[in-house]
N, CA, C and O atoms as a MOPAC input file, in Angstrom:
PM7 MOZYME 1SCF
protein

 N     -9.43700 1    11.63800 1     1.35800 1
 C     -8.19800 1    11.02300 1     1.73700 1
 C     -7.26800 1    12.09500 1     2.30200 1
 O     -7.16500 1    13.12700 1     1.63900 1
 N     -6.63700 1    11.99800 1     3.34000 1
 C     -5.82700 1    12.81200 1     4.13100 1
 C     -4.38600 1    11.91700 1     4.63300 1
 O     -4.11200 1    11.69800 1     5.81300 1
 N     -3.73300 1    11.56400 1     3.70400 1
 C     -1.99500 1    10.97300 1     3.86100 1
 C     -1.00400 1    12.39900 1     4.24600 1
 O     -1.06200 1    13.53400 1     3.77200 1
 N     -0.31300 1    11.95700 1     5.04600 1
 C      1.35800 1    12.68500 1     5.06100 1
 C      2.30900 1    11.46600 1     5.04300 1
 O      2.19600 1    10.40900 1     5.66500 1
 N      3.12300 1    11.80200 1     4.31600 1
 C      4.29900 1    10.90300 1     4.21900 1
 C      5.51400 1    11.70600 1     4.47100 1
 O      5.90100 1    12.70300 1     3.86100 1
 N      6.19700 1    10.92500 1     5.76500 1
 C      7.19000 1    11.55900 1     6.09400 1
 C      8.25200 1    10.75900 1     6.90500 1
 O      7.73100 1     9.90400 1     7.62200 1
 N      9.33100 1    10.80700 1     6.95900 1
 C     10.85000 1    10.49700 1     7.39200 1
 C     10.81300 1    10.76600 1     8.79900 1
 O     11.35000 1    11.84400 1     9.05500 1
 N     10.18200 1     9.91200 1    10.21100 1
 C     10.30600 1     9.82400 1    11.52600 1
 C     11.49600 1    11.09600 1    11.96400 1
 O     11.25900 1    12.26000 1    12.28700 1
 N     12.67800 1    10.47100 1    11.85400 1
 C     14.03000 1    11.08200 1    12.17100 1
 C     14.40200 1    12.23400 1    11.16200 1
 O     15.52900 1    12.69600 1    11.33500 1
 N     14.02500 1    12.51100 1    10.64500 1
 C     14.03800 1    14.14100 1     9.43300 1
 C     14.08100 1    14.61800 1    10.18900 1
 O     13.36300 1    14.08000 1    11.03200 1
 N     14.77400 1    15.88200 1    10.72700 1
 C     14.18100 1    16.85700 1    12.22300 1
 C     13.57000 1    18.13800 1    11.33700 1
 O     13.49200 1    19.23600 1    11.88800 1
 N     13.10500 1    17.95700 1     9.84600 1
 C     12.73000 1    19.09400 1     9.67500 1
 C     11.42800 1    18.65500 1     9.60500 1
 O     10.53000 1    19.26800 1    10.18000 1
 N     11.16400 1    17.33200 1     8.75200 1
 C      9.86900 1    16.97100 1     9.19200 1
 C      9.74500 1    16.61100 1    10.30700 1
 O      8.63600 1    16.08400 1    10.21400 1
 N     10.06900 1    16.47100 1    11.43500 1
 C      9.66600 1    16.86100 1    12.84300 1
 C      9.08900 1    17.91800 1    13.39000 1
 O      8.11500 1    17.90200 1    14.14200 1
 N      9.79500 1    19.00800 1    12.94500 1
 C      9.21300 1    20.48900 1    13.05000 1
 C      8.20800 1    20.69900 1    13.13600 1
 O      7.44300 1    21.12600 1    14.00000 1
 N      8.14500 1    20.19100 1    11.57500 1
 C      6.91000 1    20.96100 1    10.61500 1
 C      5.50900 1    20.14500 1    11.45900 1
 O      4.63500 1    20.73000 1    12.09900 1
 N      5.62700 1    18.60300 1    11.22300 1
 C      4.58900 1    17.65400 1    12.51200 1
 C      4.89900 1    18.45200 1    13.74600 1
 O      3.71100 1    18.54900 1    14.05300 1
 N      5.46600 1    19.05600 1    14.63700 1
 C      5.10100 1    19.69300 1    16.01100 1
 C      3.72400 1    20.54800 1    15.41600 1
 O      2.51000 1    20.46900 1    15.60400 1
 N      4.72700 1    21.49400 1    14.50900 1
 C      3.93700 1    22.68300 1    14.59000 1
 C      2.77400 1    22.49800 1    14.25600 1
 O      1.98100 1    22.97100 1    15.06900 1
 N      2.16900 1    21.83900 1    13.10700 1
 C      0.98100 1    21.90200 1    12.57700 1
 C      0.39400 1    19.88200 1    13.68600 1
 O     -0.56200 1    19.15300 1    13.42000 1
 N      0.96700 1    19.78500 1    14.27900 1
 C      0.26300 1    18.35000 1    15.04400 1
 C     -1.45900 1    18.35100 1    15.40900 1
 O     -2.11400 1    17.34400 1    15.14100 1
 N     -2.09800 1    19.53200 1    16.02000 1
 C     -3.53200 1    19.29800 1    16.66000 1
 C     -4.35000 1    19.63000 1    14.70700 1
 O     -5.54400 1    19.72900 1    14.42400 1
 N     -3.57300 1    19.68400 1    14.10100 1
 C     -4.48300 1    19.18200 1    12.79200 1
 C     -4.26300 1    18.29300 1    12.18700 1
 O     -4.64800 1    18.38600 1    11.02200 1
 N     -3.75700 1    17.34800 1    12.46700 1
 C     -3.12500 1    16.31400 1    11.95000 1
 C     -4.23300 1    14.85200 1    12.44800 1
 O     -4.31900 1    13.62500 1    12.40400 1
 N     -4.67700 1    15.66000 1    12.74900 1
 C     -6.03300 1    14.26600 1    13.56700 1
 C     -6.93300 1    13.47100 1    12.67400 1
 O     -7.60900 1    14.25700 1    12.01000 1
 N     -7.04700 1    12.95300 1    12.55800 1
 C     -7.63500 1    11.85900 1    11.24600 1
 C     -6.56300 1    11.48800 1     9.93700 1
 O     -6.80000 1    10.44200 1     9.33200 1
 N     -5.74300 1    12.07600 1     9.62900 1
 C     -4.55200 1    12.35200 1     8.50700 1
 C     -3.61500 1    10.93500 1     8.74200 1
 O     -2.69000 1    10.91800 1     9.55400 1
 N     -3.95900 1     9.86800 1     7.99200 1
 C     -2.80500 1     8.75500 1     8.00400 1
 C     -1.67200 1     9.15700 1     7.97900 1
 O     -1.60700 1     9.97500 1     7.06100 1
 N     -0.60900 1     9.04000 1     8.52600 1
 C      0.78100 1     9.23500 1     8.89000 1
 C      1.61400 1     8.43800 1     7.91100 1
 O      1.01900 1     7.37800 1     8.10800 1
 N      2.63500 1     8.08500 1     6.90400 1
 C      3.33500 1     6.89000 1     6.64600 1
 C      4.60600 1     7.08200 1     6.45700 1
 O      5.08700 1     7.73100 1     5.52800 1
 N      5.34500 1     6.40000 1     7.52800 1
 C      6.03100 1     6.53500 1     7.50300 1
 C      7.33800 1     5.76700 1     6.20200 1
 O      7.54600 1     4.57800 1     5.96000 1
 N      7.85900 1     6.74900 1     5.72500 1
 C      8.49500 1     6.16200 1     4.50600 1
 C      9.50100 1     5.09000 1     4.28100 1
 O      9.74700 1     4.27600 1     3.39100 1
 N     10.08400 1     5.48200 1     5.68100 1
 C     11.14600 1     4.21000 1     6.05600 1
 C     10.82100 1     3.02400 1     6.12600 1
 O     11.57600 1     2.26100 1     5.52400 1
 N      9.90700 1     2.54200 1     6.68100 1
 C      9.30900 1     1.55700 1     7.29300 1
 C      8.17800 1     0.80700 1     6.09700 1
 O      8.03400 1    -0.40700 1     5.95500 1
 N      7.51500 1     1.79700 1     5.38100 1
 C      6.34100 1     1.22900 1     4.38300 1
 C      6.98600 1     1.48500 1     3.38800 1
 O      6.46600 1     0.95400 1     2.40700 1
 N      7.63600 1     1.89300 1     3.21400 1
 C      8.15900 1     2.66300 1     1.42900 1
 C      6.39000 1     3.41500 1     1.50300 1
 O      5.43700 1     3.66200 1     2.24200 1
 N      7.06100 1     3.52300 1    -0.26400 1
 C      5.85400 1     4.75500 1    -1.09400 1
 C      5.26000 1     3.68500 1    -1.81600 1
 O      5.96000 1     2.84900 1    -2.38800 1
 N      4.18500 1     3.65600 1    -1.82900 1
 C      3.57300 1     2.74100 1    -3.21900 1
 C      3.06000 1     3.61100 1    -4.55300 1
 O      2.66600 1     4.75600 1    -4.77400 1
 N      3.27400 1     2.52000 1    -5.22500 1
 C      3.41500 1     2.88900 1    -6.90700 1
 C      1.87700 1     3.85600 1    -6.63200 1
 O      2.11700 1     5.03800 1    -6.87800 1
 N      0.71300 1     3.68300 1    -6.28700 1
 C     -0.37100 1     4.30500 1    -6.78600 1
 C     -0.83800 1     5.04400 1    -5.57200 1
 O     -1.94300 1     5.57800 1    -5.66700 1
 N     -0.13700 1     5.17300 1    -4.36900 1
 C      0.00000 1     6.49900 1    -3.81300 1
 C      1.22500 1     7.73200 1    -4.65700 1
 O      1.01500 1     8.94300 1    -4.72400 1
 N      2.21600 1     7.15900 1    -5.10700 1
 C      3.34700 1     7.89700 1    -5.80300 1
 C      2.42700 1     8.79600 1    -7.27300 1
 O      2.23900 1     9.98400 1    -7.53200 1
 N      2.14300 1     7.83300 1    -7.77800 1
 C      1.01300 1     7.95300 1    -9.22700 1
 C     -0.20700 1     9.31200 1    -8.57600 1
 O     -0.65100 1    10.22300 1    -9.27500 1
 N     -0.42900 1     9.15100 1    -7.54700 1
 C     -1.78600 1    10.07000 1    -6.85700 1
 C     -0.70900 1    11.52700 1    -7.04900 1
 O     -1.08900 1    12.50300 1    -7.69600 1
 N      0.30200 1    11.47900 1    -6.55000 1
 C      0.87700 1    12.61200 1    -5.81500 1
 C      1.65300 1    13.07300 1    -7.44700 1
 O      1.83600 1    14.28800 1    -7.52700 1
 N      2.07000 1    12.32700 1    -8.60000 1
 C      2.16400 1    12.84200 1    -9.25100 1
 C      1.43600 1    13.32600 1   -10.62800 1
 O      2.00500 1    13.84500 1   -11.58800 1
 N     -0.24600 1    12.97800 1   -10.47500 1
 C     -1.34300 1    13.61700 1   -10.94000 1
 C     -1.19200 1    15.12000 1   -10.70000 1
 O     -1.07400 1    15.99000 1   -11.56300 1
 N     -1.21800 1    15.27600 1    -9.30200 1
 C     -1.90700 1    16.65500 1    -9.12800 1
 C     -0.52600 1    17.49500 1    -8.23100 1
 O     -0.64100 1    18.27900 1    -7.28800 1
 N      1.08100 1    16.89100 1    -9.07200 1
 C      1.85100 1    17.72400 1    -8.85300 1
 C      2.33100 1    18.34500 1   -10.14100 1
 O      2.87000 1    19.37400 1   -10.54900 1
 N      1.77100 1    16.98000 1   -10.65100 1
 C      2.35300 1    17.41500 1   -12.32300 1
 C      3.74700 1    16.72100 1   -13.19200 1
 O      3.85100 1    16.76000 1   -14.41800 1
 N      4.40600 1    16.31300 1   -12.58400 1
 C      5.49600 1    15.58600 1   -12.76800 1
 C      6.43500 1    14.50300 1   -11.21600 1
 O      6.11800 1    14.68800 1   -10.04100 1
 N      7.05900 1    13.91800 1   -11.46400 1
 C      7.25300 1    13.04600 1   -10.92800 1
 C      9.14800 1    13.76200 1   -10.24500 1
 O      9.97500 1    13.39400 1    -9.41100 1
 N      9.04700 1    14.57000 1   -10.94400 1
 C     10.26500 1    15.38300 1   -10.96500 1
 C      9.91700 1    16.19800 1    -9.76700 1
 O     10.63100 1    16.13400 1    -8.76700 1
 N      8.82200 1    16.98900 1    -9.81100 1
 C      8.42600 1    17.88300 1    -8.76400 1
 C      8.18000 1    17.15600 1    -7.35200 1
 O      7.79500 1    17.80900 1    -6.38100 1
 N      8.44900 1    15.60200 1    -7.27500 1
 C      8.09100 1    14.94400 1    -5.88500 1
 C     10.18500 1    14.26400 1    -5.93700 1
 O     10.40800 1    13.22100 1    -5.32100 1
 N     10.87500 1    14.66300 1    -6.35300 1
 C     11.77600 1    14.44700 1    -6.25400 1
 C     13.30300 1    15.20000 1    -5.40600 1
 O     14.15000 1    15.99500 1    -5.81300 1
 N     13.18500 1    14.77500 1    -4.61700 1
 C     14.53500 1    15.39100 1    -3.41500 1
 C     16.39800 1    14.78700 1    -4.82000 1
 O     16.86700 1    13.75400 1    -5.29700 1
 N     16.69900 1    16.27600 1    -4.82700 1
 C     18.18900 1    16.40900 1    -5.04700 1
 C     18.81600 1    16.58700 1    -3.69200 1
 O     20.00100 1    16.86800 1    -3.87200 1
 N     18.55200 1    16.54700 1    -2.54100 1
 C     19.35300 1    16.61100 1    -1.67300 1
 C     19.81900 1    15.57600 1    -0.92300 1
 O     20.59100 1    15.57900 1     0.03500 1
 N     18.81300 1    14.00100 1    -1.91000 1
 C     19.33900 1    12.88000 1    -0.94000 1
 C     20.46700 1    12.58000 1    -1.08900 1
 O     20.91700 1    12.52600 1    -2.23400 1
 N     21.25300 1    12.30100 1    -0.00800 1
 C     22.62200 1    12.01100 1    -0.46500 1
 C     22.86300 1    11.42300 1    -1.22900 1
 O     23.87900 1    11.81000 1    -1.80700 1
 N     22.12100 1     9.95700 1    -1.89900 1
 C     22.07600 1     8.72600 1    -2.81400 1
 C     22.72400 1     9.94100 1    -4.24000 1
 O     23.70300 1     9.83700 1    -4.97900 1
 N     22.04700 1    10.62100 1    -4.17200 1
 C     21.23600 1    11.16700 1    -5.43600 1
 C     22.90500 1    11.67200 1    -6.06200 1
 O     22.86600 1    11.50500 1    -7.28100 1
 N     24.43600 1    12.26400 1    -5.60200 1
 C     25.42100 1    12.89100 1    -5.65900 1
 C     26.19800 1    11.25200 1    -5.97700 1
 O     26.73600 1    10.91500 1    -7.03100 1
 N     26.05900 1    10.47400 1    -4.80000 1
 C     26.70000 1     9.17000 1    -5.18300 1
 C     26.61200 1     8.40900 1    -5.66100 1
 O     27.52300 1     7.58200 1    -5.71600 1
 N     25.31900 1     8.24400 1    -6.35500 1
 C     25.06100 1     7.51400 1    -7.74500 1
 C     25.51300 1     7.97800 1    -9.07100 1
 O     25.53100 1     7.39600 1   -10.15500 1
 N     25.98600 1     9.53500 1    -8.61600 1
 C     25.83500 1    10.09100 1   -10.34300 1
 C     25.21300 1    10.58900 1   -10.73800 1
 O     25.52500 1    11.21800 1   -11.74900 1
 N     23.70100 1    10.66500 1   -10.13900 1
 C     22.66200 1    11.08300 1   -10.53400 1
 C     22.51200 1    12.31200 1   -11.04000 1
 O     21.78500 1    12.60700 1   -11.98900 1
 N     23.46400 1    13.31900 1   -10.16800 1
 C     23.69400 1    15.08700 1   -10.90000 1
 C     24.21900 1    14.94600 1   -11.98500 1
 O     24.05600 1    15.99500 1   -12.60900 1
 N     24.86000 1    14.10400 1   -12.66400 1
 C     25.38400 1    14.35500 1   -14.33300 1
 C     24.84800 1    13.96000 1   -15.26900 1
 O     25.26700 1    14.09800 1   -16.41800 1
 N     23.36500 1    13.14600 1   -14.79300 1
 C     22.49000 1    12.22400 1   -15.84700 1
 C     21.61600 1    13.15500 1   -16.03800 1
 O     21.39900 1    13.95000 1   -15.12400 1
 N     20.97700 1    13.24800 1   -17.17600 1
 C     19.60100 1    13.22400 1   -17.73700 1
 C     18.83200 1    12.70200 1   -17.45200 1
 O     18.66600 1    11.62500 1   -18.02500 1
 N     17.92400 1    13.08600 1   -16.45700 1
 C     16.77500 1    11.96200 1   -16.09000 1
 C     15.39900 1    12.11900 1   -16.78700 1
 O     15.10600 1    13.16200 1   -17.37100 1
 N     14.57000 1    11.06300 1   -16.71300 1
 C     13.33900 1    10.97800 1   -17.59800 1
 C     12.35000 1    10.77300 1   -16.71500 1
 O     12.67300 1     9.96400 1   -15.84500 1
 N     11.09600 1    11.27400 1   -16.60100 1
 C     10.17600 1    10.41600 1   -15.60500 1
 C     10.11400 1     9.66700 1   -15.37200 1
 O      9.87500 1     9.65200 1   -14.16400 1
 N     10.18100 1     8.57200 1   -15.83700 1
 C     10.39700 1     7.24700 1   -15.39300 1
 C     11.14000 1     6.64200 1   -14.73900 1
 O     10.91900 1     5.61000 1   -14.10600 1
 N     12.57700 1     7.53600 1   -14.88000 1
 C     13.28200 1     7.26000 1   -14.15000 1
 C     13.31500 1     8.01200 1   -12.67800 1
 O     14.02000 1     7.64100 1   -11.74000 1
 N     12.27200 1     9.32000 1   -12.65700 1
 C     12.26900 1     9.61200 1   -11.17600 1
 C     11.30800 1     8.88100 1   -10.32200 1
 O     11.51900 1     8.68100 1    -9.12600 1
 N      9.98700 1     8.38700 1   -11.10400 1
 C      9.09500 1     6.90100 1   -10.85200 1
 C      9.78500 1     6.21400 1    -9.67300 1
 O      9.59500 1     6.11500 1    -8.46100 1
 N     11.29800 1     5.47800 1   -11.21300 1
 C     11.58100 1     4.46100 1   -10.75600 1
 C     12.65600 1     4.65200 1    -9.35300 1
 O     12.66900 1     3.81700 1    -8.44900 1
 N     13.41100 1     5.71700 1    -9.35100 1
 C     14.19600 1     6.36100 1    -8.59700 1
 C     13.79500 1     5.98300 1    -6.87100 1
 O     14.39600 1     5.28300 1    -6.05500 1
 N     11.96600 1     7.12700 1    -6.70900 1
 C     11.56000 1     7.36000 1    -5.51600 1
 C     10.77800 1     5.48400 1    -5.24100 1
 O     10.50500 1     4.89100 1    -4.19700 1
 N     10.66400 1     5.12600 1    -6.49200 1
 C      9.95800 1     3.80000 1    -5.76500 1
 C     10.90300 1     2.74600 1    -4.95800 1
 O     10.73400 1     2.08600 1    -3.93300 1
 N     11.84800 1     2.87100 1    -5.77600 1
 C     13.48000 1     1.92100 1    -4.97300 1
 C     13.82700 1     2.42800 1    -3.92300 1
 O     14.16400 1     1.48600 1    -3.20600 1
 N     14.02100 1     3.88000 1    -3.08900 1
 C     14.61200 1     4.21500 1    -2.59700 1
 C     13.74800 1     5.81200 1    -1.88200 1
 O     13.72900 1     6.94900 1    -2.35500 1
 N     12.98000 1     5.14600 1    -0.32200 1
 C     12.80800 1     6.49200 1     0.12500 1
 C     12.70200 1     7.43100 1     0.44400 1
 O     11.69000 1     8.07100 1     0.73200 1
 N     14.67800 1     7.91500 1     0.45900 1
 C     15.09800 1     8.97800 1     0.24500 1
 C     15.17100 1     9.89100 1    -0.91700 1
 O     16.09300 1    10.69000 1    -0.75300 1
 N     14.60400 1    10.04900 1    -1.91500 1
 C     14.35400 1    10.32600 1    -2.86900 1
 C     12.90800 1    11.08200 1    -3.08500 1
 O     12.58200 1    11.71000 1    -4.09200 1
 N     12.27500 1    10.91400 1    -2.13400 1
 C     10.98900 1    11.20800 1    -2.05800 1
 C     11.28200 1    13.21400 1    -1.15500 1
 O     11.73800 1    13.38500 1    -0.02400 1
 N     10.93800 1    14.09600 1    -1.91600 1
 C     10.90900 1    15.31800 1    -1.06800 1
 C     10.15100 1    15.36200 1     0.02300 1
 O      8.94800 1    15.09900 1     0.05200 1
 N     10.82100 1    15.68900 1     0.93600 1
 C      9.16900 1    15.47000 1     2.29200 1
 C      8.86900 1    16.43500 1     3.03600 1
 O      8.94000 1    17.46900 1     2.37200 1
 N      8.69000 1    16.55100 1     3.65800 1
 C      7.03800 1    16.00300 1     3.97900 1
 C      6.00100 1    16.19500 1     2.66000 1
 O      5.69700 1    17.31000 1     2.23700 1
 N      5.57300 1    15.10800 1     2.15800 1
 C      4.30900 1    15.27600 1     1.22500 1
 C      2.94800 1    15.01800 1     1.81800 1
 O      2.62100 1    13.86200 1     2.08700 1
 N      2.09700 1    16.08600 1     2.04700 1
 C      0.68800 1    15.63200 1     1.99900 1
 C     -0.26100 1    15.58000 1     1.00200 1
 O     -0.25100 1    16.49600 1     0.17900 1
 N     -1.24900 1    14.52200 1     0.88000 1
 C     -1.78900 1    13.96000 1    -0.21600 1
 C     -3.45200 1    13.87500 1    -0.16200 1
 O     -3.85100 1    12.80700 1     0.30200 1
 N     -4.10300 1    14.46400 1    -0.40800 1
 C     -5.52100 1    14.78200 1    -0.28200 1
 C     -5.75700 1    14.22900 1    -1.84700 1
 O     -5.14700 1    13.90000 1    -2.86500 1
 N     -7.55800 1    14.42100 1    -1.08400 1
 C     -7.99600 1    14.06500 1    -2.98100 1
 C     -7.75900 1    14.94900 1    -4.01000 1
 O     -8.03700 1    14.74500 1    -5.19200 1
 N     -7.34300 1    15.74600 1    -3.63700 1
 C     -7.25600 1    16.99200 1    -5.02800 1
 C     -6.45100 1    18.16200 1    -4.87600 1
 O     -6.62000 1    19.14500 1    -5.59800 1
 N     -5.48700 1    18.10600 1    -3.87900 1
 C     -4.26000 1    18.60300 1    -3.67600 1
 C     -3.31500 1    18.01600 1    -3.17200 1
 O     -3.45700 1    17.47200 1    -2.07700 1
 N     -1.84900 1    17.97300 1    -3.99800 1
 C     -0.70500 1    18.02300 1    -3.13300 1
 C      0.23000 1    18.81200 1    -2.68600 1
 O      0.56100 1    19.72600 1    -3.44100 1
 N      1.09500 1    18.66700 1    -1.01400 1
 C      1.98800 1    19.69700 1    -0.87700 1
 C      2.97100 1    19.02100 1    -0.79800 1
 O      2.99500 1    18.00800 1    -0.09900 1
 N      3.96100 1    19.42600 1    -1.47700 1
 C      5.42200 1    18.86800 1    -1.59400 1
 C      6.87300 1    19.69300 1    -1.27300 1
 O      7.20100 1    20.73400 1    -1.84100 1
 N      7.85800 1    18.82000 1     0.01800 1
 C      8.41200 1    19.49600 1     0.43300 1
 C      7.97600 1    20.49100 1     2.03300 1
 O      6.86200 1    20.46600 1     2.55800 1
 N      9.22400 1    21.32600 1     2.56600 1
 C      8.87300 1    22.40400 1     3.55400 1
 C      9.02100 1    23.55600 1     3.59000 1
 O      9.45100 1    24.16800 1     4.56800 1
 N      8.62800 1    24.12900 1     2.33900 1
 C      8.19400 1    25.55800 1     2.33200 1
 C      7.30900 1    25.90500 1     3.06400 1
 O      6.55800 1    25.07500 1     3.57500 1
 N      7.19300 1    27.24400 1     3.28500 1
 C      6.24600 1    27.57400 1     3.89200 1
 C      4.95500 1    27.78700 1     3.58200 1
 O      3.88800 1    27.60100 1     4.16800 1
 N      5.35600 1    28.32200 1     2.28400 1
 C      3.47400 1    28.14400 1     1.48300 1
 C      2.87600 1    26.25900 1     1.39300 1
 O      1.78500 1    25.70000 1     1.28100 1
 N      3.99300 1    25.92200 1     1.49000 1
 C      3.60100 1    23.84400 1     0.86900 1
 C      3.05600 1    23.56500 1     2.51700 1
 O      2.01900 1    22.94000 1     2.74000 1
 N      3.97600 1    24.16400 1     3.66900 1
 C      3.20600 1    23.59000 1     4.55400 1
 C      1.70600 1    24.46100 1     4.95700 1
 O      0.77000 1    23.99900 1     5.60800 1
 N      1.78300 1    25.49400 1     4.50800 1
 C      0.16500 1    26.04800 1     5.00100 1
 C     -0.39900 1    25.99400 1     4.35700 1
 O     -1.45700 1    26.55500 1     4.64200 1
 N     -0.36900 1    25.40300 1     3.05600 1
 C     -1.76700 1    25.03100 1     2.15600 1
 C     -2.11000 1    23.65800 1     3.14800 1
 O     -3.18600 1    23.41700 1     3.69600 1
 N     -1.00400 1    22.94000 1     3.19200 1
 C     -1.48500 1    21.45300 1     3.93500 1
 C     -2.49400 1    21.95600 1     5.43000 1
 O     -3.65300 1    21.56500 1     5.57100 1
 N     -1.97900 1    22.62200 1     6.16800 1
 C     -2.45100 1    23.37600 1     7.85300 1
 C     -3.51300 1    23.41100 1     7.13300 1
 O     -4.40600 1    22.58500 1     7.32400 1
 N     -3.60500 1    24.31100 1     6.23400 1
 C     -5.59200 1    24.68000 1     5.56000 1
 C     -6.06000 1    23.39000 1     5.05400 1
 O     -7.29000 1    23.35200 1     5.01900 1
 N     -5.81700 1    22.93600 1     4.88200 1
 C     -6.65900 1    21.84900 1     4.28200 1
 C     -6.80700 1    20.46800 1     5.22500 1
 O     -7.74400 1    19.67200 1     5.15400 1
 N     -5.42100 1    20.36200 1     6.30800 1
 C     -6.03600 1    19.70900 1     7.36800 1
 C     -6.87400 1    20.20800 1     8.20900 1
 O     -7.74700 1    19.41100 1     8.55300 1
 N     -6.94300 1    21.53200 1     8.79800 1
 C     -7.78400 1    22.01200 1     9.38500 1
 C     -9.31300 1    22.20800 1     9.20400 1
 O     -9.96500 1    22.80000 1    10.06400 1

């Protein structure tokens, strides 16, 4: 399995899709806006990230105007968080059978380049 999930209009996930694009060939695309995340693609990505926390963006704006910086959150509630709402989701995530990269670091995007390639 070879997923990226990513935000069309992000211009950082834009970037990152220029740069690494001629490996991106067979790799389902989904776009998050449009499909959301599903519960057992979300569940995949937080097997082999380790927490549900680690696939979680503090920079969505939602995230300041809900309140969300003064709560205590629980896994479940970052579950329930990225499943309602797919700004919440860190992106670009790519999702293989037995690795994920989360976010646009530079090591997160060249493990993905290696492993699409």
């Amino acid at each position: 399995m070879k997923k990226a999930f990513t935000l069309p209009t992000c211009k950082t996930c834009q970037r990152i899709f220029d740069d690494i694009s001629p490996e991106l060939k067979g790799c389902e695309i989904v776009n998050i806006k449009e499909s959301g995340i599903s519960s057992a693609d979300l569940d995949a990505m937080k097997n082999l990230a380790g927490s549900y926390e680690a696939l979680f963006s503090r920079r969505a704006m939602k995230f300041r105007s809900l309140g969300l910086a003064e709560k205590s959150l629980s896994e479940q509630d970052y579950r329930t968080l990225i499943l309602g709402e797919y700004t919440f989701l860190k992106r670009p995530v790519f999702l293989f059978d037995d690795l994920v990269t989360v976010g646009s670091r530079k090591s997160e995007v060249e493990k993905a380049r290696e492993r699409l390639g």
